[in-house]
N, C-alpha and C positions, 0 to 999 in steps of 0.2 A: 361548858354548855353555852353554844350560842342561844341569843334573844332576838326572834326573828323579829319584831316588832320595834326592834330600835334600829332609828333612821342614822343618817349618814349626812351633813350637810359638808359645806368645804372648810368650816370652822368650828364644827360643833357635832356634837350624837345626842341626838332628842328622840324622847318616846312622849309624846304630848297629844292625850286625847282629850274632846267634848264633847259631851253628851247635850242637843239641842232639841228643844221641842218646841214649835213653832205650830199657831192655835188660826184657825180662821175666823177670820170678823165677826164680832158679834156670838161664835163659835157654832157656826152654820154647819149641820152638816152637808156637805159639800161633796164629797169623794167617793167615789167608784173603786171599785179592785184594779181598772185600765186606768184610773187616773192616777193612784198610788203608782202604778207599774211606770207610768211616765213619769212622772213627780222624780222617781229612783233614776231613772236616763238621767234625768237634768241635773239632777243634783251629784252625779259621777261625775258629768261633764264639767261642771262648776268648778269643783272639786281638783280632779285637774288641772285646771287652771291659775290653782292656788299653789301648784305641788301638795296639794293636799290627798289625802285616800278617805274615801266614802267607805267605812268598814261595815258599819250595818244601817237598815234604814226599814222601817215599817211606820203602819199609821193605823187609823182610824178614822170615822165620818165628818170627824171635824177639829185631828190633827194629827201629825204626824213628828216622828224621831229619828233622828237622825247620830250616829256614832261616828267623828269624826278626829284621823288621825291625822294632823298639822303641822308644818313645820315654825318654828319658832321667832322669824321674820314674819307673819301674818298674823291680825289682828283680827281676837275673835269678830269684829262689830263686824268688819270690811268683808267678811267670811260669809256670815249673816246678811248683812245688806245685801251682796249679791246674789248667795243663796234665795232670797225670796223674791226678791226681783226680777232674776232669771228665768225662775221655774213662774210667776205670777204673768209676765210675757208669754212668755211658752205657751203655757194653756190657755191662754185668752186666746194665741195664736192659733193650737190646735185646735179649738172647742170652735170658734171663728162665731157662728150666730148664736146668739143666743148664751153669751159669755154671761152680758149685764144679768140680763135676767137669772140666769144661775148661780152667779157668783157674786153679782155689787158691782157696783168701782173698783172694790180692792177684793182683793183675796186674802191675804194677811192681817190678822190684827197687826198693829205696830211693835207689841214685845214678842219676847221670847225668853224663854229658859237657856240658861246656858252653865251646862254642870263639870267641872274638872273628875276626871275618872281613871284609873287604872293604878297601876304602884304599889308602892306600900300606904297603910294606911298611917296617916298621922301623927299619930303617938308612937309608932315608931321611927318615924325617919327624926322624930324630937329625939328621942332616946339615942339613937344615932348621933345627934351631933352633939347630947350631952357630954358624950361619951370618947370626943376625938380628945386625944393625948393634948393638951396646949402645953408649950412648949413654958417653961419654968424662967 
C-alpha cells in the first residue's frame, strides 16, 4: 500500500504536517469570503516557496487555519513569519485605501498556534519503540 502523503526529499522521506492558526490584532473581525479567498492565493504561493503544500485552509471574521504539509529543512517560525507578512503586504496592497482604517497598522496579532498533526498517535509510536528487539 503506497502513502501518498509521504514526501521524498534527496536524503530523507518526511510526512510532516502543522496545523496554524493565526488571530488578527486585538481579534478584529476583519474578513470577507473574497478576503479569505485571497488570504488562500497567498498563502499557496508562500507555501511554495517553502517546498511546502498548503493542504487545507479556512477561517473566520477574525482568524483563520491553515493545514500545512512541510519539508523538514524548514522552520516552523520562518514558515510563519513569512506566512503573515506576505499575505499582511498583499492585502494592504490589494485593499490599497482605506487599509489603516480597516485593518490598523498590523493585521496580525504577533502569535500564533502552531499544532503537530497527523500519524499515529503517541502512545503508540511509545509502544513501538518499547518494543524494538535491543540487541543483548
Amino acid at each position: 500500500m503506497q502513502n501518498t502523503d509521504v514526501r521524498r526529499g534527496r536524503h530523507c522521506v518526511f510526512m510532516m504536517h502543522v496545523h496554524l492558526v493565526f488571530v488578527t490584532k486585538y481579534r478584529r473581525a476583519r474578513f470577507s469570503a473574497d478576503q479569505l479567498g485571497f488570504l488562500k492565493d497567498i498563502f499557496e504561493s508562500v507555501c511554495k516557496d517553502f517546498n511546502a503544500e498548503l493542504v487545507e485552509m479556512n477561517g473566520e471574521r477574525d482568524h483563520v487555519h491553515l493545514l500545512v504539509n512541510y519539508p523538514p529543512n524548514i522552520s516552523v517560525s520562518k514558515l510563519v513569519n513569512s506566512l503573515k507578512g506576505v499575505s499582511s503586504r498583499m492585502l494592504r496592497k490589494q485593499s490599497q485605501v482605506g487599509f489603516e482604517r480597516s485593518f490598523g497598522s498590523c493585521l496580525w496579532s504577533p502569535s500564533y498556534l502552531a499544532a503537530s498533526c497527523g500519524g499515529a498517535p503517541l502512545s503508540i509510536i511509545k509502544t513501538y519503540i518499547e518494543n524494538q528487539q535491543t540487541p543483548s
